[in-house]
C-alpha positions as CSV (number, residue, x, y, z in Angstrom):
1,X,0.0,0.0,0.0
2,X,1.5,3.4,-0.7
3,X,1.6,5.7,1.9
4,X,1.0,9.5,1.5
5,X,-0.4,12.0,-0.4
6,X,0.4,12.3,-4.3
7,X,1.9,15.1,-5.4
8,X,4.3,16.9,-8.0
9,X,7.6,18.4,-7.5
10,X,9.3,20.4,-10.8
11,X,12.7,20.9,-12.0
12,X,13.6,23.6,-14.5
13,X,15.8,22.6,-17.7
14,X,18.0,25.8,-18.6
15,X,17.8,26.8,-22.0
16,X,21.4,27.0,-22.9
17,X,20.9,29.7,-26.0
18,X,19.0,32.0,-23.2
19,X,20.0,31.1,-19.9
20,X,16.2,30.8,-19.1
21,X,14.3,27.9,-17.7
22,X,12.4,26.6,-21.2
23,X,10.8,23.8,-19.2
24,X,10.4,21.6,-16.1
25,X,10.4,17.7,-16.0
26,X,7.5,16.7,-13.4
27,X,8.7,14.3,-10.5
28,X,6.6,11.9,-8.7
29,X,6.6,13.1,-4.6
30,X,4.4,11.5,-1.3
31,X,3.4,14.2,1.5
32,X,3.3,11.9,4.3
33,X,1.0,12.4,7.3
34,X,3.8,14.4,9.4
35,X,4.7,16.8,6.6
36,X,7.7,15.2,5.2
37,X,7.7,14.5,1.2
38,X,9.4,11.9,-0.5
39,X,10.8,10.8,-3.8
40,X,7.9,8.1,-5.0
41,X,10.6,6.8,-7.2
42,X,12.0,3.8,-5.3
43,X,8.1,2.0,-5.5
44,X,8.3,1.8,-9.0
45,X,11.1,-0.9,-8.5
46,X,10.0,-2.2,-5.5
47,X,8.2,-5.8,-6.1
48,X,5.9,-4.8,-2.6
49,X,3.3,-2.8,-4.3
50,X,0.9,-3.7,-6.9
51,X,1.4,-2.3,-10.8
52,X,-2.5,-1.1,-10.4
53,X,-1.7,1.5,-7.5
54,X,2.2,2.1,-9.2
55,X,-0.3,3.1,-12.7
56,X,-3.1,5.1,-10.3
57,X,0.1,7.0,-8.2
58,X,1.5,7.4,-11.8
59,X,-1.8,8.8,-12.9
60,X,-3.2,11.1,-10.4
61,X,0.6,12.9,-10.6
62,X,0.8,13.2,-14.0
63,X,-2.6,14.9,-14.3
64,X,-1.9,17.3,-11.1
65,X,1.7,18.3,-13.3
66,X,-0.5,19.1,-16.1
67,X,-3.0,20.9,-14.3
68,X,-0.6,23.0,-12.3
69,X,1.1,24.0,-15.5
70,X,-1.9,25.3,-17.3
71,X,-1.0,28.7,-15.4
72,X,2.8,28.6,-17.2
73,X,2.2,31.0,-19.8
74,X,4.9,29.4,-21.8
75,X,7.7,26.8,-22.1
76,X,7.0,22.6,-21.8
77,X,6.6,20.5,-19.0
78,X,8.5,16.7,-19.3
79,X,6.4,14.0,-18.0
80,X,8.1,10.5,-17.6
81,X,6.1,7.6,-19.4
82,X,7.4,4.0,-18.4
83,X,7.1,1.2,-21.3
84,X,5.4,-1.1,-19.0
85,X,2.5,1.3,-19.4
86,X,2.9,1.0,-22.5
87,X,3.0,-2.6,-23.3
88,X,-0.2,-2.6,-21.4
89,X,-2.6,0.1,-23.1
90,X,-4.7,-0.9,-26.0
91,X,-3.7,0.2,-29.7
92,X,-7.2,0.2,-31.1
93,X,-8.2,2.6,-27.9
94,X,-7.0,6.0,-27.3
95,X,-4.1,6.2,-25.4
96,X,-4.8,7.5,-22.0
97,X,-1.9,10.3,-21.8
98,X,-3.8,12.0,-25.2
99,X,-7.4,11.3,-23.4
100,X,-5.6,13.3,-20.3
101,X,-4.6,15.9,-21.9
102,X,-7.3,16.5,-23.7
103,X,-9.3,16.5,-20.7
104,X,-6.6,19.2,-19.2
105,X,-6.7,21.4,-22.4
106,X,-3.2,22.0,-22.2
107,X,-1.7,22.7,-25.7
108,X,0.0,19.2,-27.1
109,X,3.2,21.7,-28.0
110,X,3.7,22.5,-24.6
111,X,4.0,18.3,-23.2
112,X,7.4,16.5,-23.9
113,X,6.5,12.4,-23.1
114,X,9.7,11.3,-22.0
115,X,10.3,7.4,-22.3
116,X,12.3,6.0,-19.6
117,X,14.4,2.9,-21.4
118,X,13.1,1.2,-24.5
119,X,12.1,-3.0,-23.4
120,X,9.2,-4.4,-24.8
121,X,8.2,-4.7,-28.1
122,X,9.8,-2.3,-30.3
123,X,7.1,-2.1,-33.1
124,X,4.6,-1.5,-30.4
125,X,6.8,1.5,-28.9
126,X,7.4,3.3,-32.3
127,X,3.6,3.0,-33.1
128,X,2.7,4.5,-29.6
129,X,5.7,7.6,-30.4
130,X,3.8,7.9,-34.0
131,X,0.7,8.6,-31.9
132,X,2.5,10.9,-30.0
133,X,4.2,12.8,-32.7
134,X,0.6,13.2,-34.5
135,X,-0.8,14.3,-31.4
136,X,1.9,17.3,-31.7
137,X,3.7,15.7,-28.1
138,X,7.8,16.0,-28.4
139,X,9.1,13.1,-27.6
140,X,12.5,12.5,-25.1
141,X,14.3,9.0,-24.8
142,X,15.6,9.0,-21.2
143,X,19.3,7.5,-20.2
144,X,20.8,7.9,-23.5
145,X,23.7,5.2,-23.9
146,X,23.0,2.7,-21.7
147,X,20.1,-0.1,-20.5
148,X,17.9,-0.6,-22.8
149,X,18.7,2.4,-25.0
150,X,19.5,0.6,-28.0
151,X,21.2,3.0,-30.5
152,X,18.9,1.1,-33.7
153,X,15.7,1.4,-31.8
154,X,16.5,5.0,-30.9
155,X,16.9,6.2,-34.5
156,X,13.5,4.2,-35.2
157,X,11.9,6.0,-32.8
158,X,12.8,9.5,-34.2
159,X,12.8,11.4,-31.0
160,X,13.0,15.1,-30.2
161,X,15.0,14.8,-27.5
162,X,17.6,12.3,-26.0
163,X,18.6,12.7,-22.4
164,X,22.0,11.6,-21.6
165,X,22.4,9.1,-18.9
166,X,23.3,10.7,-15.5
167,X,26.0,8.0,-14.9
168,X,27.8,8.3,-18.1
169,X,27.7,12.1,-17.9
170,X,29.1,11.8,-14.4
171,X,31.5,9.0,-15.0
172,X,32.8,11.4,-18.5
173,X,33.9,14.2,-16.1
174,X,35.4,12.2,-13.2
175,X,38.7,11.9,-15.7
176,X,37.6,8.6,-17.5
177,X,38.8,9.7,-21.1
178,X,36.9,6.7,-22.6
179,X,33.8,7.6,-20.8
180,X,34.2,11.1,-22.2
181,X,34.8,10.2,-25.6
182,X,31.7,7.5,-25.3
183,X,29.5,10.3,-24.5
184,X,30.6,13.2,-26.8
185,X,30.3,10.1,-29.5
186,X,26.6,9.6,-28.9
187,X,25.8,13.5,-28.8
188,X,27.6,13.5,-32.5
189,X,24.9,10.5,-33.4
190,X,22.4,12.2,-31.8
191,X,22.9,15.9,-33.3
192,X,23.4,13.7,-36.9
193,X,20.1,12.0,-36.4
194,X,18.5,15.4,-35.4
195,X,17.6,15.0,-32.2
196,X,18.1,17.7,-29.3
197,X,20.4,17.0,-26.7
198,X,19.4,17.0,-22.7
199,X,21.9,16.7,-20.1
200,X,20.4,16.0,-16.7
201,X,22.5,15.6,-13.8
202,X,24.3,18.6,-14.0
203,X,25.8,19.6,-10.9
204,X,29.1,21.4,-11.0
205,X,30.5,23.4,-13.4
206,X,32.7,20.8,-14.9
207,X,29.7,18.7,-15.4
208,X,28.1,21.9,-17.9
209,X,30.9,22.9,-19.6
210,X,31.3,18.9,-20.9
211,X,27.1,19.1,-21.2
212,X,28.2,22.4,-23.5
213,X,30.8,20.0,-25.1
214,X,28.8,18.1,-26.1
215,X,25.9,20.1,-27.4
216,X,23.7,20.1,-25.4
217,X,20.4,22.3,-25.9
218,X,19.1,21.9,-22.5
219,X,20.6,21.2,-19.1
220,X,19.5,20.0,-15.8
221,X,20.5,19.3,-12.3
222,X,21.4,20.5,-8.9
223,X,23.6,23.3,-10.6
224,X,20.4,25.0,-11.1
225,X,18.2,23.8,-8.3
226,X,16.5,20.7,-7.5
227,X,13.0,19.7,-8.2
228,X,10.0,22.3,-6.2
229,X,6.7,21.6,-5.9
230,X,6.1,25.4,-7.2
231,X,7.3,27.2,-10.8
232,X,9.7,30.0,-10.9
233,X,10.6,33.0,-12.5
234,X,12.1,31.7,-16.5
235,X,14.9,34.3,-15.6
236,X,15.7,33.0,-11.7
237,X,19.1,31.1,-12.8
238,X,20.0,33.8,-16.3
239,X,22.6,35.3,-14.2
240,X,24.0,32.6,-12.8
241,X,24.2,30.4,-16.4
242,X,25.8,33.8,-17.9
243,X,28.6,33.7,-15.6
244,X,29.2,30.0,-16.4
245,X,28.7,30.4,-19.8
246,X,31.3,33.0,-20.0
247,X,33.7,30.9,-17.7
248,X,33.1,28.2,-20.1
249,X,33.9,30.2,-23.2
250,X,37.3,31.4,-21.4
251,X,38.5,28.4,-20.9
252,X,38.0,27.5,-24.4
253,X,39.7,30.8,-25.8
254,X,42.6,29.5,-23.3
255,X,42.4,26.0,-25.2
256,X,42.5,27.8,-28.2
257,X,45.6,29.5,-27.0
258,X,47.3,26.6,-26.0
259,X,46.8,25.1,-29.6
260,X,48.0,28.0,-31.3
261,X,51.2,27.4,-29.0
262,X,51.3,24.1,-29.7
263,X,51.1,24.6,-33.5
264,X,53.9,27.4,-33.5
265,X,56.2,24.2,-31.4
266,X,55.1,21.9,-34.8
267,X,56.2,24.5,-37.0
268,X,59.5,24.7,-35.3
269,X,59.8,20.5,-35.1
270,X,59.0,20.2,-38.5
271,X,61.2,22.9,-40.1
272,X,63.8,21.0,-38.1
273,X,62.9,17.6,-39.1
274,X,62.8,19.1,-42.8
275,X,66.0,20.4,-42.3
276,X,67.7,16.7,-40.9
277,X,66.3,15.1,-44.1
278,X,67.8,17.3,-46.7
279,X,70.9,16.6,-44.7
280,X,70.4,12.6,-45.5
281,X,68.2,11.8,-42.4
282,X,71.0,10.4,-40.4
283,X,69.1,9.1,-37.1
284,X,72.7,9.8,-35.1
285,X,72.3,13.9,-36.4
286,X,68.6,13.9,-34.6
287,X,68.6,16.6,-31.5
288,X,67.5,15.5,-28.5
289,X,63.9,16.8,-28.6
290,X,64.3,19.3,-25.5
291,X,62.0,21.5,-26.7
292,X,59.3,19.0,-27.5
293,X,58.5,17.0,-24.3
294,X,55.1,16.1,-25.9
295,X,57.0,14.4,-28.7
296,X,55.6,11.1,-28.8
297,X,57.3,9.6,-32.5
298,X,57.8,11.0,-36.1
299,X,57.6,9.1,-39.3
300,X,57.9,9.9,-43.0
301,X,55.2,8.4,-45.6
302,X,55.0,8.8,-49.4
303,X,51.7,10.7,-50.7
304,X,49.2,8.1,-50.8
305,X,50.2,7.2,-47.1
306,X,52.3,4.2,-47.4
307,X,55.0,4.6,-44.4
308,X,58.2,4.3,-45.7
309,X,60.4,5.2,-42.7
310,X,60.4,3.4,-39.5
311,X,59.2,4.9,-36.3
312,X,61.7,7.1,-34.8
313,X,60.6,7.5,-30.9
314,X,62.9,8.8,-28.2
315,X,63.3,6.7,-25.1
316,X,64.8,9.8,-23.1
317,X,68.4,8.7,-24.1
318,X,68.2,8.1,-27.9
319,X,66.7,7.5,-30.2
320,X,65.0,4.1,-31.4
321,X,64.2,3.1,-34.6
322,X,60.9,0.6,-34.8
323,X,60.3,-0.8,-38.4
324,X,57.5,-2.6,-37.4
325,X,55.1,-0.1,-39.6
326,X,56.9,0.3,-42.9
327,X,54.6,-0.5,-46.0
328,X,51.4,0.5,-43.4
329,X,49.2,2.8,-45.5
330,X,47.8,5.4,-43.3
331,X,45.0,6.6,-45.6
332,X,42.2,5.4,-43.9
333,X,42.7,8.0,-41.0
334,X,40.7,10.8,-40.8
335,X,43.6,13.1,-40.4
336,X,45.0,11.8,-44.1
337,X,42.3,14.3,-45.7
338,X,42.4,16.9,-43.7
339,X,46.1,16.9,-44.3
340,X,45.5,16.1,-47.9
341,X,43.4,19.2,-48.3
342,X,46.1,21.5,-46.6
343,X,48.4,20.5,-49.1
344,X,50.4,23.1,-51.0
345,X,49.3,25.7,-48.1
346,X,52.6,24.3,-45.7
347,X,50.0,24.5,-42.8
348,X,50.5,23.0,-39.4
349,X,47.1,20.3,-39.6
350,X,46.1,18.3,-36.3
351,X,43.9,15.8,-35.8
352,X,41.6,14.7,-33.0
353,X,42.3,13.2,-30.2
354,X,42.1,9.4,-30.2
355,X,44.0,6.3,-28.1
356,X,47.1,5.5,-29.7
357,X,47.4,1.7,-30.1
358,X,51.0,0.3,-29.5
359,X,51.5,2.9,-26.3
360,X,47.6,3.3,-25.3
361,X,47.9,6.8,-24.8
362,X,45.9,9.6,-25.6
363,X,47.2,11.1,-28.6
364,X,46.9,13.9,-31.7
365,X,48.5,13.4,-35.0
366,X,50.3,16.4,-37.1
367,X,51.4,16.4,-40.3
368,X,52.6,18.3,-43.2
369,X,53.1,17.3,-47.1
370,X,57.0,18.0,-48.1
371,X,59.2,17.7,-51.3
372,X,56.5,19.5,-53.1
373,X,53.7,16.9,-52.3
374,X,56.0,13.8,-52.6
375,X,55.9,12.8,-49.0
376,X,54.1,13.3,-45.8
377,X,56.0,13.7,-42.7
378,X,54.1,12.7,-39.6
379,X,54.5,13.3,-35.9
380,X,52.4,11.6,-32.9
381,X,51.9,13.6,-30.0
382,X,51.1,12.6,-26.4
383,X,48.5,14.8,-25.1
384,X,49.1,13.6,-21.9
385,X,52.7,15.9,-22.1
386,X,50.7,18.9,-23.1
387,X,50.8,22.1,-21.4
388,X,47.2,22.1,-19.0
């Protein structure tokens, strides 16, 4: 039996373009006898109370969020929708969410049904979003990259919005570097597929400058206050977003800085490098690379991106030589066309970052087309050496 009295609680998602709150997702709460209210949450995965009072509790909230924001005079209001609901209505019936909101009169434009994870029957699910979508409801897919979210039955789907999961976003900025590529990976499917990004969990400023990393169109979390059983002001948390926002942009004109220092260093290495080869390449007439701590290995290809050198690497001493790679073509990189493009223009080109292979660091690759186009020189560079 559930305990207390049903009830509503709101948190605003900022509207990164404005600063303003553009919306609230509704939370399920209990006011208990003595005053207190609770997060109704941990019932709906508790195997103690029946699916008929989870789907009343689930019910009476939902239409008490959409009642209470009648008097919004603009932005949306997210209501969670589980798939066990779902998997239980009747297709040739209309689906009680529309009959709700019908009955409310609020405007279909102004109610985001957000899906939390995607088991059950798929068909069944898309034709339920379909209903949705002709209804004129937005659509969110909740936990983005993980459970259930399965990447092909996302794009099916064709959501508005996908919410990234808290863990991963949480896990991306606690210094995991897979984690943090993961994510940003799934916000580049998700922008390609054209679907709004969400980041909920937000709760530092680390954790919204990687949610403005990646994109993000809306962000939520603590940052910005947690979930009230009353609306506020759109503007309450503008001044505080502006000040991060313009933190954030600093610290990318810094890591702009710090490239444009790192590209001048290239230029040096490589008018060096350029300069050893027209003396015959001689690995004994190779500098220590003092100036280079970064320096990971250099190698020379020809210009289709066969390697025709071996690796020259420096072990702190000297430097080694590792044939292992000649005849490897390097053309399938995604740094080969970018560098391919530059050519003739003798600029400085760098790739992304990515995890090196034979030393499982993080590294960037640099390279420049020489001997008039006949041959690309190479360098590998440990980010990990890099200036902060």
């Amino acid at each position: 039996m559930i305990e207390g009295q049903p009830l509503p609680h709101y948190q605003p998602l900022i509207d990164t373009a404005t600063g303003r709150i553009a919306g609230y997702e509704a939370f399920a709460r209990l006011r208990r006898d003595n005053g207190e209210v609770v997060s109704a949450g941990p019932l709906f995965n508790s195997t103690d109370v029946e699916q008929h009072e989870l789907l009343q509790l689930d019910r009476t909230v939902r239409r008490l969020a959409l009642e209470h924001f009648q008097a919004t005079p603009a932005g949306f209001l997210s209501l969670n929708i589980s798939p066990k609901w779902l998997a239980q209505v009747s297709l040739e019936a209309p689906l009680p969410s529309l009959s709700l909101l019908e009955e409310v009169g609020l405007p279909a434009e102004q109610v985001v049904f957000e899906i939390a994870g995607l088991e059950g029957d798929p068909d069944r699910l898309k034709e339920v979003v379909a209903r949705y979508h002709e209804a004129g409801i937005r659509v969110a897919v909740d936990d983005f990259g993980t459970g259930y979210s399965m990447l092909d039955q996302v794009i099916a789907l064709e959501p508005d919005f996908l919410k990234l999961d808290i863990q991963l976003l949480h896990s991306a900025t606690g210094g995991s570097r897979n984690s943090s590529d993961f994510v940003k990976s799934l916000a580049l499917v998700a922008e390609k597929s054209g679907c709004w990004i969400i980041a909920e969990g937000v709760e530092t400023e680390e954790h919204l400058h990687f949610a403005l990393d990646c994109g993000a169109r809306y962000v939520q979390g603590y940052l910005f206050g947690a979930a009230q059983e009353s609306f506020v002001p759109e503007d309450t948390f503008q001044p505080l977003f502006s000040h991060l926002r313009d933190q954030y942009v600093q610290s990318k004109l810094a890591e702009r800085g710090r490239l444009r220092e790192l590209r001048l260093s290239l230029s040096g290495l490589f008018r060096e490098l350029r300069e050893w080869l027209d003396r015959g390449g001689k690995p004994e007439q190779l500098r220590a690379p003092a100036q280079y701590p970064w320096l990971l290995r250099f190698f020379l290809c020809d210009a289709y991106g066969t390697q025709i050198s071996p690796n020259y690497e420096w072990t702190g001493e000297w430097w080694q030589q590792d044939p292992r790679y000649l005849d490897h073509n390097w053309s399938w990189r995604p740094y080969f066309y970018r560098i391919l493009a530059a050519s003739g223009e003798d600029r400085v080109i760098l790739s992304n970052r990515y995890r090196d292979a034979s030393s499982n660091r993080q590294c960037m690759t640099s390279g420049l087309f020489i001997d008039d186009g006949r041959h690309l020189l190479l360098v590998d560079i440990d980010v990990g050496r890099l200036r902060p």
